[in-house]
N, C-alpha and C positions, 0 to 999 in steps of 0.2 A: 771416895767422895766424902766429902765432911757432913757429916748430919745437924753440924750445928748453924752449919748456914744454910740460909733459901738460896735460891735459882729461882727469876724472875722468868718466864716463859712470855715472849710479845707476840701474838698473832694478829694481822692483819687481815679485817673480814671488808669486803664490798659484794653482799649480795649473794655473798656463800654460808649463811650462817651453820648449815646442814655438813656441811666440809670442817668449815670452824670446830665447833664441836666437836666433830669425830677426830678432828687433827689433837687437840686439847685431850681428848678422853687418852687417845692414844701415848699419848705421853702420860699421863697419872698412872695407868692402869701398866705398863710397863716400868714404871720408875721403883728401884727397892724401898725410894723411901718417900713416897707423894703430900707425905707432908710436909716437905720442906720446898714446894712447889710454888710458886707465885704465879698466875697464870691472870693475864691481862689481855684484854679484847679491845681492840680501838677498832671501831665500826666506822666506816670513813661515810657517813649521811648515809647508807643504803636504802633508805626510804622503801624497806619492805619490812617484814616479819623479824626482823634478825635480833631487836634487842627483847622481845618478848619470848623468841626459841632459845637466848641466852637466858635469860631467869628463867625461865623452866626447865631447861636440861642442864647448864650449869651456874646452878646459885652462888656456888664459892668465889665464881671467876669477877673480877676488876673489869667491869665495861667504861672504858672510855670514848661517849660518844661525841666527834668530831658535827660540828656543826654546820659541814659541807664537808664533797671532795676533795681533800688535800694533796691528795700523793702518797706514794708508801714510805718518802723522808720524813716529810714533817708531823706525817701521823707516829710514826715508830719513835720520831722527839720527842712527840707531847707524851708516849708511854714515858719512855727513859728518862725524862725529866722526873717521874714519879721515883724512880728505883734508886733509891738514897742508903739504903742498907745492905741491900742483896751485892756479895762481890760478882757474880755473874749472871749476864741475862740473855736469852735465845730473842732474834729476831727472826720470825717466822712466819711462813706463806701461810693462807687456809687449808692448802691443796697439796697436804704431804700426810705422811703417817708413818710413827716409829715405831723400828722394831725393837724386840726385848733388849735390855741392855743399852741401845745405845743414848742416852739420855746421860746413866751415868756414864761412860766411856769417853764422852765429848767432855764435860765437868772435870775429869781426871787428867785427859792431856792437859788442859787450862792447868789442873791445882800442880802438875805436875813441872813444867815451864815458867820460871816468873815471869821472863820475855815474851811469853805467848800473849800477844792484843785477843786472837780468834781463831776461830776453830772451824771446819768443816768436815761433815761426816762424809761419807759413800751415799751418793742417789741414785736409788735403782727405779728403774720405772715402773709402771703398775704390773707389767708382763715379765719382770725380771731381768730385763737387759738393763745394760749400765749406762747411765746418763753423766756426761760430764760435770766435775765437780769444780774439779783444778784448771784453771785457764792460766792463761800469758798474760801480761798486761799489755792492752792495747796498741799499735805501732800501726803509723797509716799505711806505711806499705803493704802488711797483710789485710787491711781493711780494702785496700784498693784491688788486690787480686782476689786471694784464699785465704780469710779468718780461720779457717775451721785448720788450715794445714799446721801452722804454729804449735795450735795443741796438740798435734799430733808427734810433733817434732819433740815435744817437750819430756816425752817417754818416762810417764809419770809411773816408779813400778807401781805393780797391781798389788796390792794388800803392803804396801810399804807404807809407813806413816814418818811424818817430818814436813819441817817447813816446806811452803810454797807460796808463790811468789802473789794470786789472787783466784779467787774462789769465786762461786755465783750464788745467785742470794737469798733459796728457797727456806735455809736451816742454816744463819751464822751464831753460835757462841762467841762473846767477847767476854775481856775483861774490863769491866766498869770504871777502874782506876786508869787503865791504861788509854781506853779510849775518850773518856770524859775530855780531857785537855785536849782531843783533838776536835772537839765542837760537832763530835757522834757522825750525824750523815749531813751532808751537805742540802737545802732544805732546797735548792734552785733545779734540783733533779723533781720531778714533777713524779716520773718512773722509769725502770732500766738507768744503769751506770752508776748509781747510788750505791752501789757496794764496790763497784768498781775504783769509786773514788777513795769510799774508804780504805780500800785495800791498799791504793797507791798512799792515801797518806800514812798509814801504818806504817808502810815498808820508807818514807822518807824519815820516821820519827825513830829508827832502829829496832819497833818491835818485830815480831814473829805471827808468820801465818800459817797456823798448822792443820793438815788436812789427816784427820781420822779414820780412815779406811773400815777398821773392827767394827765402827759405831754407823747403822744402815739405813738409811731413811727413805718413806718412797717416795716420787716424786709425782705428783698427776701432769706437772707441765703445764701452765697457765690458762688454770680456769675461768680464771673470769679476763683474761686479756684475749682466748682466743674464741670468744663470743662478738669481737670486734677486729674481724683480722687488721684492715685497712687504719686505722684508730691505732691500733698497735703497734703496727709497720710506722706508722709515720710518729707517733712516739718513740719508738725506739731510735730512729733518725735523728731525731729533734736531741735526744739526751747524749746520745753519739755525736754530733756537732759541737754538745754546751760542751761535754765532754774535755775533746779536745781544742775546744776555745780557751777551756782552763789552762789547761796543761801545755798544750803545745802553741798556744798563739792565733791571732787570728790569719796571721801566710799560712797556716800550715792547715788550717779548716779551709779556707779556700779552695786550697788544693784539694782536699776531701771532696768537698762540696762538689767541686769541676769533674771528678776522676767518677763521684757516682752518677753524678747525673749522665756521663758519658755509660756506663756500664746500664742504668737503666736504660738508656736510649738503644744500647743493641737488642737487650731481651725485648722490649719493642718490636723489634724487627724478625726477631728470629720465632718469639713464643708464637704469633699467629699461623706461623708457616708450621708447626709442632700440634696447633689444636687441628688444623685442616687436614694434615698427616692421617692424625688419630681420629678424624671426621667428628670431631667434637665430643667426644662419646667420654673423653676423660677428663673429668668433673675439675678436680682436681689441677689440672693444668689450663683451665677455662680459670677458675678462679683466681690462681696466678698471675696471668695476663692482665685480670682486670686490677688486683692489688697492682702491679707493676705499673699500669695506664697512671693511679691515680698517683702514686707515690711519682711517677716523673712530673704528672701535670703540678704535681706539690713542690718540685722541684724549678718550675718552670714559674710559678707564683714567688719564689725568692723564697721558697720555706715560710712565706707570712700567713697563708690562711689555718686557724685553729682546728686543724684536721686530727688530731692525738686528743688523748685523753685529757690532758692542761687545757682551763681558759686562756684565752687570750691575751690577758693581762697578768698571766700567769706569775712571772717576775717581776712585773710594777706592786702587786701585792706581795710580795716576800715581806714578813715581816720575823 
């Protein structure tokens, strides 16, 4: 690691600022050399406590406060818009925390790769099992059956480091230079797919995506999205649609569109007969059923009611 240059650190807080912080500390207090830290806070409006428990537990840190909820695109722009000096900067959840070392170790594959856009570590969950780091990039057919089978196929080795082909977006290092000309994150991503997208324009612009395994980060698993299951589910739908409207066209969302609403419509059919099974008794597969009800009946509205975390008008205001 260079001592002579900073590392911009971006954390994204909405209402976690207690997370915030300890994600932040976590990185200083393990870093060999925490002066050369930049560590920036963009508060997306949380209209609680959070920019007063940042000046009190961390004074050094860059609060930049968002004037409303924007998304985790366009709030991580308006950070990256700042970072004009620093060659590398970390986009980063509230709801992680590093282990020793891997802050520099992430920095090093970067300094080590000119080709390298980004970087992803190892996410371990809070209990120590391993959380998917490494994905595929997108393809409707596995979206239409088994997403989850793809990464499975992909037989990423275990502690092997090197390229790969897209990452998920609790802990990404980029390089500043390389990803500037691609116009950072896409700002019409509201939340979810926003790294997904960066990742794919990465890989059309010939850089490299390299996944860090040495360097461990934990992951808590979305704190503040699984406070809102059903909000969440139908965001995550919403940016999966814009998704591949981009990329693949609007025949080929269509077909999306038609293949889930058919695949909600059996869990319909199947999950009540599974709570009645279970006499109700499992909480867990009751709540299922009803995210399910409402993501079809979201379906059945033509995906138009602002059921996700984005206004309305979410894209009429892109600015």
């Amino acid at each position: 690691m260079n001592t002579t240059d900073r590392t911009a650190l971006i954390f994204l807080n909405w209402r976690t600022p207690e997370l915030t912080v300890a994600a932040a500390r976590s990185a200083l207090c393990t870093a060999p050399h925490p002066e050369s830290l930049r560590v920036i806070i963009v508060d997306n409006a949380s209209g609680d406590h959070s920019l007063e428990h940042f000046a009190r537990e961390l004074p050094g840190a860059e609060v930049v406060a968002m004037p409303e909820n924007v998304g985790f695109a366009r709030a991580m722009n308006a950070a990256l818009a700042r970072v004009t000096e620093e060659p590398f900067a970390f986009l980063l959840n509230s709801d992680i925390e590093f282990k020793p070392g891997a802050l520099e170790k992430l920095i090093g594959a970067l300094e080590s790769d000119p080709q390298a856009a980004m970087v992803c570590p190892r996410l371990l969950r809070p209990d120590g099992s391993e959380q998917a780091a490494v994905v595929p990039e997108p393809r409707i057919f596995w979206e239409l059956t088994n997403r989850s089978l793809p990464r499975h196929l992909m037989r990423v080795p275990r502690g092997r480091a090197g390229a790969v082909p897209s990452v998920v977006g609790p802990c990404m290092g980029i390089r500043m230079s390389a990803v500037r000309p691609l116009g950072f994150l896409d700002d019409r991503f509201f939340f979810f797919f926003e790294e997904t997208d960066l990742c794919r324009r990465i890989n059309q612009a010939g850089r490299r995506i390299l996944y860090e395994p040495s360097a461990e980060v934990i992951h808590m698993q979305g704190e503040s999205a699984n406070r809102r299951p059903v909000r969440a589910r139908v965001q995550f739908y919403t940016s999966r649609y814009r998704y591949f409207r981009k990329h693949a066209g609007p025949a080929a969302t269509a077909l999306l569109f038609a293949g889930m609403w058919l695949r909600l419509t059996f869990d319909l059919l199947l999950l009540p007969l599974a709570v009645l099974l279970t006499a109700g008794r499992r909480r867990k597969l009751r709540d299922k059923l009803y995210t399910q009800w409402r993501l079809w009946l979201w379906h059945a509205c033509f995906c138009r009611p602002a059921w996700g975390f984005e206004p309305a008008d979410w894209l009429l205001s892109r600015r």
